[in-house]
N, C-alpha and C positions, 0 to 999 in steps of 0.2 A: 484550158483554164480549169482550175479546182474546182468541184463544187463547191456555192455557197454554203456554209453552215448555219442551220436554221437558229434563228434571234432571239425567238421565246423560250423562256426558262424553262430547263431541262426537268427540275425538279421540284415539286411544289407540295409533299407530303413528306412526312418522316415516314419512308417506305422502308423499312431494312432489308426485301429483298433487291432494291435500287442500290442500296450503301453497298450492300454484299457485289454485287456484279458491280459496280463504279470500282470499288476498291480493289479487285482481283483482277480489274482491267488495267487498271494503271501500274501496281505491283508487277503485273507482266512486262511489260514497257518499262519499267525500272529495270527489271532482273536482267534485260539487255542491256539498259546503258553500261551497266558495273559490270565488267570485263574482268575487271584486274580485282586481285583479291588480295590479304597479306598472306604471304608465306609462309605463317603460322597455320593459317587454318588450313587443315586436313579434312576434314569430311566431305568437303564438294571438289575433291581432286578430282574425279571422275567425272562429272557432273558434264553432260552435254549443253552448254552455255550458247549453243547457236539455234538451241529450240526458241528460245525468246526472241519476240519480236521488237525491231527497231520501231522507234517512239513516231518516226514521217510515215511509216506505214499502221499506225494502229487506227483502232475501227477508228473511225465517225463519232460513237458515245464518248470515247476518249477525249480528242476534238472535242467535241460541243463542251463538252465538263470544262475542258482548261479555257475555252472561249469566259464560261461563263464565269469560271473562278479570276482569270485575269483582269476582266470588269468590274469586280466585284470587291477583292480584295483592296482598300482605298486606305488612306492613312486616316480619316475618316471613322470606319468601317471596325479597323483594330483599336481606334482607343474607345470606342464603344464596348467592344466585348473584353478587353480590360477592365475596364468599369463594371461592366455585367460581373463579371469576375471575380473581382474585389469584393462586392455588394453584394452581390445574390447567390448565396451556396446552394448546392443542387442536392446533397444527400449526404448520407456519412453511414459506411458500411466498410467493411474488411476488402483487405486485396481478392483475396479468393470470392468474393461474395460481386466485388462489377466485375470481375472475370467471368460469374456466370452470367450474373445480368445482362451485358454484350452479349454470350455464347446465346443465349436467351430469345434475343432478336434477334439475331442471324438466323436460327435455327428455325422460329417458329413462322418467319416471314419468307424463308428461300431453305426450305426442306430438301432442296438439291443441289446445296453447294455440296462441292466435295469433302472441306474440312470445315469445322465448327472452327468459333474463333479461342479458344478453350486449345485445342487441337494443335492450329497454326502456333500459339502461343508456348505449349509446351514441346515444338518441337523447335523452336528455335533453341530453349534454354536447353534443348537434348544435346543439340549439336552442340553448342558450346562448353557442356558439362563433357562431352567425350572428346572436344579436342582438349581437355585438361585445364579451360580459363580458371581465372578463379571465381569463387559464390559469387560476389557481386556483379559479376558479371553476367552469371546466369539470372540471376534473381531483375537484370534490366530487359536481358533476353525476352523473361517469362511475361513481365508488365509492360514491354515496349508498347505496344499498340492499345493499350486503355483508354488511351486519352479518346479513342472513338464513342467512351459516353457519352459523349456533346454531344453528340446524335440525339440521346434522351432530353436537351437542356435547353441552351441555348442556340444550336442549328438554325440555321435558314435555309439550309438546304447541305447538296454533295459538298457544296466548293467552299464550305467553312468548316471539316471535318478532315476529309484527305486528299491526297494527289502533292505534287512536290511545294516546297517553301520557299519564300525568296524573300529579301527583306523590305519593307514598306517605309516609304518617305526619302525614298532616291531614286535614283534611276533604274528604271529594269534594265538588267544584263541581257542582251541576246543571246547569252548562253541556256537562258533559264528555254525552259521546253514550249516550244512554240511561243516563242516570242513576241510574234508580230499580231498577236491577240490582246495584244496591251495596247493597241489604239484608243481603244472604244475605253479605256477606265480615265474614267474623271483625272486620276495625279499623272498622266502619261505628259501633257505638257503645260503642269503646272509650274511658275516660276524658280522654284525650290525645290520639289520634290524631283522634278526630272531633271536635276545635276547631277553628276556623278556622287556624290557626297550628300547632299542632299540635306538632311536636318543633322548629320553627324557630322564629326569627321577624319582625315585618316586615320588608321591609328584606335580608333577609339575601342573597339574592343565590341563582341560578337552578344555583349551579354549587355552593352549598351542599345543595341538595335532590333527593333522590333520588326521580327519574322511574318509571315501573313500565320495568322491565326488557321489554328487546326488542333487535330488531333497530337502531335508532337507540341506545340507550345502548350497547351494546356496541360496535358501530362506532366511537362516539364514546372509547370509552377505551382500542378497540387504535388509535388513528391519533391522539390527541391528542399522544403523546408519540415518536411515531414516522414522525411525516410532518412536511411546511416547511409544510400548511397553514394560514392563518391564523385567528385567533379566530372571521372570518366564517364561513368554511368548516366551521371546527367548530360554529358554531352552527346553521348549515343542520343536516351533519349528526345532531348532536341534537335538535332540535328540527322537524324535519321532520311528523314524527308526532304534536306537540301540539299540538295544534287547540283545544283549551280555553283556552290561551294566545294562539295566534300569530292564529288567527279570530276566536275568541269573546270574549277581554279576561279570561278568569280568571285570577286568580293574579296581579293585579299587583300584589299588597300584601309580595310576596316577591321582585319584582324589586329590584337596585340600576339606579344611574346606567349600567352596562356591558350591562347585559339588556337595558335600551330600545334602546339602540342596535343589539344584537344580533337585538331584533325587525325591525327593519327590515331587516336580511340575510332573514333567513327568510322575511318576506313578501314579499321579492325573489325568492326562491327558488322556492317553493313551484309557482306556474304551470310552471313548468321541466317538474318534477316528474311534475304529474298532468296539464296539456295536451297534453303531447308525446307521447301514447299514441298519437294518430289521426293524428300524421305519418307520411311513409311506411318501411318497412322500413327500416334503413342497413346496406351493403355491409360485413361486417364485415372481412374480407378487406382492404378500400382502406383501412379508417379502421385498423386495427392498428397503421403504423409511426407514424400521427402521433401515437396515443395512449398508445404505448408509452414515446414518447419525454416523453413529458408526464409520464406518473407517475414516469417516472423524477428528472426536476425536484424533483418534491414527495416521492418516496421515493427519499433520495442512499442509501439504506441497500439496498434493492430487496428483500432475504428481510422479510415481516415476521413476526412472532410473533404468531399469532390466538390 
């Protein structure tokens, strides 16, 4: 028999050395599930993909974190920090400016991560600027993972920031990762919410249903109506962290005709994302004016509103 996993919450500070190691835990555990990559990208051809570890054997923290996010994340739960959302803006500052602010905490809480988040950020847009995508697509590369200022915000902890997404107010898929951690959450056998469909239905379309809240949804709805990037781009963004979807095949009975399409961004995407870890360092210093000038493209406004 498994060991139990311990009950009390794992996380009870805005620690960023905690965020940093939760997040580089799971990242890992992802970089294994994505196997398969689009045949466009070139830069992680070589890439030993069997260093990463499968998701049933990752530590214990792992475990505990999806125990506790599976609990946690309620339909409940998201229309609260929608409302937070709506209501309470958190700051208003330049893209390169929460770039540093994230790089900020990482850095000054876990002084031995190996990449600053600055770092991981510009190397994903590296790899996509060298397999030749276009700007916008580097420019999603570069800002994908901001949406971890909620860390600064409204946080409760790891399991409302990062680790994979899935959608709230239906039934959990058992494809979603560790599944069977969905006991203990309050909608697991709610009359509604644990139907296959749930408060939607089929058909209805990806941008009707409300994802568990993290780092990717938020992102996704301060930069949808404040940046030139495109549907793709925003779909990467969103969906970067749905692995039940964009790997697994779940949930297609809620896609429209715009989502299939939009999968196909994302699993363009995705290798960017998690390969680009074991490239080397990038000079952040050199790559500044060109990237600077990039966001600026995509944010003609440049303050934005987090």
């Amino acid at each position: 028999m498994a060991p139990e996993i311990s009950r009390e919450p794992l996380f009870n500070s805005r620690d960023g050395h905690q965020l940093g190691h939760i997040s580089d835990a799971i990242d890992s555990v992802n970089a294994f599930k994505t196997v398969k990559f689009n045949d466009d990208s070139q830069f992680d051809i070589e890439k030993d993909k069997a260093q990463f570890r499968q998701y049933l054997n990752a530590s214990e923290r792992v475990k505990s974190f999806y125990r506790e996010q599976h609990e946690k994340q309620t339909v409940a739960y998201n229309l609260k920090a929608r409302i937070n959302f709506k209501t309470k803006r958190k700051a208003k500052m330049t893209v390169w400016e929460a770039m540093e602010k994230l790089n900020t905490l990482i850095d000054e809480s876990d002084p031995d991560t190996s990449l600053s988040q600055i770092e991981h950020l510009l190397q994903t847009a590296e790899a996509i600027r060298r397999d030749g995508k276009p700007r916008w697509m580097q420019v999603t590369g570069l800002i994908h993972d901001l949406g971890k200022l909620l860390f600064f915000f409204d946080a409760e902890g790891q399991w409302d920031v990062v680790g994979d997404t899935f959608p709230i107010g239906c039934a959990f898929d058992n494809r979603i990762i560790l599944s069977e951690t969905f006991k203990n959450n309050p909608d697991y056998n709610h009359p509604v919410y644990s139907t296959e469909f749930g408060i939607y239905h089929e058909g209805c379309g990806l941008e009707n249903v409300m994802l568990s809240w993290g780092h990717d949804e938020y992102l996704y709805h301060v930069v949808k109506h404040q940046s030139k990037i495109p549907d793709e781009g925003l779909a990467m963004i969103r969906y970067h962290s749905f692995y039940p979807w964009h790997k697994e095949g779940a949930y297609y009975k809620l896609m429209n005709d715009h989502d299939r399409e939009m999968l196909k961004a994302v699993q363009a995407f995705n290798p960017y994302d998690l390969y680009s870890k074991s490239d080397d360092t990038p000079t952040v210093e050199e790559l500044r004016p060109y990237y600077m000038e990039l966001v600026d493209e995509f944010f003609p406004e440049k303050i934005i509103d987090w």
